[in-house]
N, C-alpha and C positions, 0 to 999 in steps of 0.2 A: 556620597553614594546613597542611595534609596532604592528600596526595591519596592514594588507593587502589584498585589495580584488583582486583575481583570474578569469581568466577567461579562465582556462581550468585547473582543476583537477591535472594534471600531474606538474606543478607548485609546488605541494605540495608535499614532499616526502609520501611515501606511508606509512614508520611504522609509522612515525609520526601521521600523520591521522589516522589509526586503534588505534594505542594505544587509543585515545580516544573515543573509542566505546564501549557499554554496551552491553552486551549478546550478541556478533557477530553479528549484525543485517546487514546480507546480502546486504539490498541497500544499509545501509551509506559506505559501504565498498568503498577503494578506488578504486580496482578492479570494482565494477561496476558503479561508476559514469563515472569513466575513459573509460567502454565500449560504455556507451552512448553518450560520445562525441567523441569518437574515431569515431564509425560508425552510425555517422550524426542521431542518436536521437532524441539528443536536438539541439541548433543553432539556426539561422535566420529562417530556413526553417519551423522549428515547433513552433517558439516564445518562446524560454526555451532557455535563453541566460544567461549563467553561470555567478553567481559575491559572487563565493567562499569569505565566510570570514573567518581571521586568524589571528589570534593574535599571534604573538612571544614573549617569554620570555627570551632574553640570546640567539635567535637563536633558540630554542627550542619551538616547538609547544606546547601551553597553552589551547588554546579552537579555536573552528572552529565552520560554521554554513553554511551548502549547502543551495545555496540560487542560487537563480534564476532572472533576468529582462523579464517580462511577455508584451507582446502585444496582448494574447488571453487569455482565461480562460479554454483552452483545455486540458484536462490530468489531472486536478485538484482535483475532485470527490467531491470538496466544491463550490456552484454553487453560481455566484455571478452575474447572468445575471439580475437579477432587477433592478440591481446597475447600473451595464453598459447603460442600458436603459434610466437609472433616469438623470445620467450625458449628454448623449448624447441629449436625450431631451430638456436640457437646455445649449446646446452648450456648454458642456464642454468635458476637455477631460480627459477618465478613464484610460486610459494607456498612458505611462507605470505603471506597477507597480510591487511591488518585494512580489515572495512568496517563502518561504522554504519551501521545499518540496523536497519527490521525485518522479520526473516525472513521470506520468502515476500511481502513485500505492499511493491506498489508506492503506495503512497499517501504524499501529502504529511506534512511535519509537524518538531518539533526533532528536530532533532539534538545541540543542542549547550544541556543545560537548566538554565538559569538563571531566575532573578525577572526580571520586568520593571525596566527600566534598571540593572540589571547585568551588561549585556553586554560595555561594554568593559573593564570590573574581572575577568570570567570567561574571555569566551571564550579571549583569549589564553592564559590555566591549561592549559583544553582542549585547544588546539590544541599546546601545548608536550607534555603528557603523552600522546597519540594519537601524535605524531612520537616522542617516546622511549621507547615501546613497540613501536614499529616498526622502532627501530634494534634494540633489544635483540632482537626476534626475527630480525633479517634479513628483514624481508618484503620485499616488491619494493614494494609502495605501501599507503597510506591514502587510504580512499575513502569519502567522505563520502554518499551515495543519498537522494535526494528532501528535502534539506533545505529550512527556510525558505527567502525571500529576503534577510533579514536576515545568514541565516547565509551565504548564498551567495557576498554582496557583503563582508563577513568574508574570509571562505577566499578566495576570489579577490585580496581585497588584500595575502591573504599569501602570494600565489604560487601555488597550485593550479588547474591545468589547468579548464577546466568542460566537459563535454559535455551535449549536448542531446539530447532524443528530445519525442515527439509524444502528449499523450493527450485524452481526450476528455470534457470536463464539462458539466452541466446546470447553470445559474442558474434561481433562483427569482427574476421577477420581480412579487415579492409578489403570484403571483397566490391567488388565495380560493378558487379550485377545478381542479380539471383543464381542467374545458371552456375554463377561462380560460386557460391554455396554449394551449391545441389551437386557439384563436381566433388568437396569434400567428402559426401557421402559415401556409406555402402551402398554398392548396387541394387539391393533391394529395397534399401529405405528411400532411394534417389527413385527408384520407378513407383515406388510407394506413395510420395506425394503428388508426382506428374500422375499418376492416376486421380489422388482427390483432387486435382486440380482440373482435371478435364473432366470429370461428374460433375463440378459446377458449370464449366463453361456449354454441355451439352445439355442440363438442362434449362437453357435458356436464362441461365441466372447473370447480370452484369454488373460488377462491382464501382463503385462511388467513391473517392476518400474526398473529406472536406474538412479544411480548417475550421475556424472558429468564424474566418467572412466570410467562409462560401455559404454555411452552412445556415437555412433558414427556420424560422418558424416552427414549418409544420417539419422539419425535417428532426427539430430536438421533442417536437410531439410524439415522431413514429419511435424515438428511441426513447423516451418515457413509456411509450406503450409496452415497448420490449422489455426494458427493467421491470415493468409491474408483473408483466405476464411472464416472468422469468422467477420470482418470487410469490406468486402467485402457484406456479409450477411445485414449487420447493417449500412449498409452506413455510419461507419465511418473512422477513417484515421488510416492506420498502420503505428507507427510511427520506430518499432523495425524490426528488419531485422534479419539475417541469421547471418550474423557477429557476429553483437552482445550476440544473444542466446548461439552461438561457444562459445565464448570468454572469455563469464559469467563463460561456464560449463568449459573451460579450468582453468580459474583461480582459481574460487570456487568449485571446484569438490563437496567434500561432502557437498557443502551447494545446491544442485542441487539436484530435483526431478522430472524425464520424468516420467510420466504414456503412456504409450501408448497401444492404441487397437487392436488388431489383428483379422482379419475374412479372413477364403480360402486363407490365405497364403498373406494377403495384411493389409497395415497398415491403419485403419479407423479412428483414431482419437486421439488425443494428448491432457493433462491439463499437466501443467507447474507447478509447484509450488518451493519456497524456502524455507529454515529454517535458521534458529536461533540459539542459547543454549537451546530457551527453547520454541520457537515457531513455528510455519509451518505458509507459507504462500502460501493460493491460487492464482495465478495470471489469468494464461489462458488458452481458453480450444476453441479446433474445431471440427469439423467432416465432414469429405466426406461422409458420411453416417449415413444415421438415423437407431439405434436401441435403443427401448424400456427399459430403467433405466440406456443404457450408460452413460448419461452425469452425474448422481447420483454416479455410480458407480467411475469412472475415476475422478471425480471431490473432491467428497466425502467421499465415504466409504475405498476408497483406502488410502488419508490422512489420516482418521482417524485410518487405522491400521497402518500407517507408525509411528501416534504420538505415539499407544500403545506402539508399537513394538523398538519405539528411544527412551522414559519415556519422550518425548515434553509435555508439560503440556498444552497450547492453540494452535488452528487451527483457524486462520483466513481466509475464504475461498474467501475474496474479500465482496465489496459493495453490497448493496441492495440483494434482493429476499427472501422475507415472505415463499419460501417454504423449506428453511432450518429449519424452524423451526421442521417441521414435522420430520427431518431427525437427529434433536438432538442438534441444535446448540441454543444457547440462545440471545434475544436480550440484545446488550449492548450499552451504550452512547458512540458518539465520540465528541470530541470538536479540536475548533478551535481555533486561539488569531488571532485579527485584528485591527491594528490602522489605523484610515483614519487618512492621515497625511494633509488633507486640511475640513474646516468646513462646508464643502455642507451637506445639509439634516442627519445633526445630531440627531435632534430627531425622523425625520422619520425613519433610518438606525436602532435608540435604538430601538422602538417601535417596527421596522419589525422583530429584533434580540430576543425581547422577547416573539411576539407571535408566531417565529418558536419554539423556546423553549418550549414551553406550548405544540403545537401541537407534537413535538417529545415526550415528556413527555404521553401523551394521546397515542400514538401511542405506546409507548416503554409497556405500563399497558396493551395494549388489545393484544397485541405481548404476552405478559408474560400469559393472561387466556389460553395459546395455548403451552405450553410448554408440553413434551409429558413424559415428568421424571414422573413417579409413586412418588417419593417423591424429592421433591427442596425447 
């Protein structure tokens, strides 16, 4: 056995890598860790400094784990700024430190990639070689973001903290068509979206979906423009470019979803999303123009007919916002694994871990008196 850590993606043959990946899951894919370092993503400039792990068996790739050396806590979606504070406060120092992850996106998925039933022959490799690269840098912790459950209850057995947060998913309850959704509804959340849905069609707005070949040139230009001017919007940093959106749709074609808007013969707005075997995912969404139930529409209800219409079974539309709910999606728990690999404010850190826990818990219950299903 051998293990080795990478520090650029293309280091690692590419079937190798896929073969161990579960339900196609679009970002482990090598193709798009490979786009995000190709076209300056991640690197020194964003603090997403790659240190691939790999274990060989025979030359042959055994388990792998995208992993990251972190000097910010930007693109994470798991907010560890209190932390940072606490350290700094007392003269210490919080970075570096390593998270697995993938950059910018909060969605599910391994962590930790092995075959099917060789989990307990690998993960331990893993989890040995992430803690001794963490010693070797001095970081303050390893941080495991949106892992299986598998790997959850793993990490947890070997000691890592877990923190919670709240997001928002759509199930496909096999239905055959939209209306068939909208028929689960209550009555007033069911006229509720046939209203946003007729404010786009009356203002003259006509919807586009395109895979990864329909979808051209200047068509991933108007949805760069849209990501910039969406963070531009939000003062914060775009960190994805035009390249990389190309390059995604070029390699992953059919895992590639443009929605985009059209009004008077001009393109107003773009949501992005990926899929899976059996999942959709929302990433991002812009507009040069504000009209009334677009961003529902485009963001939303057009997923959810693409889940019908592919038999995807979940839609994850991205982090945060309470008014999906109204829109059909349900709250669901996300978790996290985190070892501090040095003993600062240990039982502060447990304490703060278990009363986010309580409150997400509390939050996830008054989420659920709002769920808008006639029967769940």
């Amino acid at each position: 056995m051998r293990i080795d850590v990478f520090d650029r993606i293309s280091h690692i043959k590419a079937g190798q890598w896929n073969a161990l990946i579960h339900d196609n899951n679009p970002f482990l894919r090598h193709e798009f860790l490979s786009a995000l370092e190709t076209h300056g993503c991640v690197g020194e400039e964003f603090g997403w400094l790659p240190r691939h792990i790999a274990v060989f068996q025979d030359n042959e790739l055994v388990a792998a784990m995208p992993l990251y050396e972190k000097y910010n806590s930007y693109g994470e979606f798991v907010f560890d700024n209190a932390l940072v504070q606490a350290w700094q406060q007392h003269g210490l120092r919080y970075f570096p430190k390593l998270v697995s992850a993938i950059p910018y996106t909060p969605a599910s998925g391994q962590r930790m990639l092995v075959k099917p039933g060789r989990e307990q022959q690998y993960y331990p490799v893993l989890l040995h070689a992430l803690k001794d690269i963490a010693r070797q840098l001095d970081a303050s912790g390893a941080h495991v973001l949106f892992p299986q459950p598998e790997e959850i209850d793993f990490l947890q057995q070997q000691g890592a903290m877990l923190r919670h947060d709240c997001q928002f998913h759509w199930h496909n309850q096999d239905y055959s068509a939209f209306d068939d959704f909208l028929a689960q509804l209550s009555s007033r959340k069911r006229k509720n979206i046939i209203k946003e849905r007729k404010q786009v069609v009356q203002a003259g707005v006509t919807i586009k979906c395109l895979d990864g070949y329909q979808a051209c040139a200047d068509d991933w230009q108007a949805m760069t423009d849209f990501y910039n001017h969406t963070f531009e919007e939000k003062w914060g940093v775009a960190t994805l470019n035009y390249g990389f959106f190309k390059e995604v749709a070029e390699k992953l074609p059919g895992q590639v979803l443009l929605v985009l808007a059209e009004q008077d013969n001009q393109t107003i707005a773009g949501a992005l999303m990926y899929r899976s075997n059996s999942r959709l995912y929302g990433r991002f969404w812009g507009a040069k123009k504000n009209v009334k139930g677009l961003h529902f529409e485009a963001c939303y209800y057009q997923g959810i007919e693409y889940c019908i219409r592919e038999g995807i079974q979940v839609f994850e539309p991205g982090a945060q916002g309470e008014h999906k709910v109204a829109r059909g999606f349900i709250p669901e728990m996300t978790l996290s694994a985190h070892f501090m690999m040095q003993d600062h404010f240990n039982e502060a850190i447990k304490n703060f871990v278990a009363h986010e826990k309580a409150n997400v818990i509390h939050y996830i219950q008054a989420m659920q008196d709002r769920i808008p299903y006639r029967k769940f």
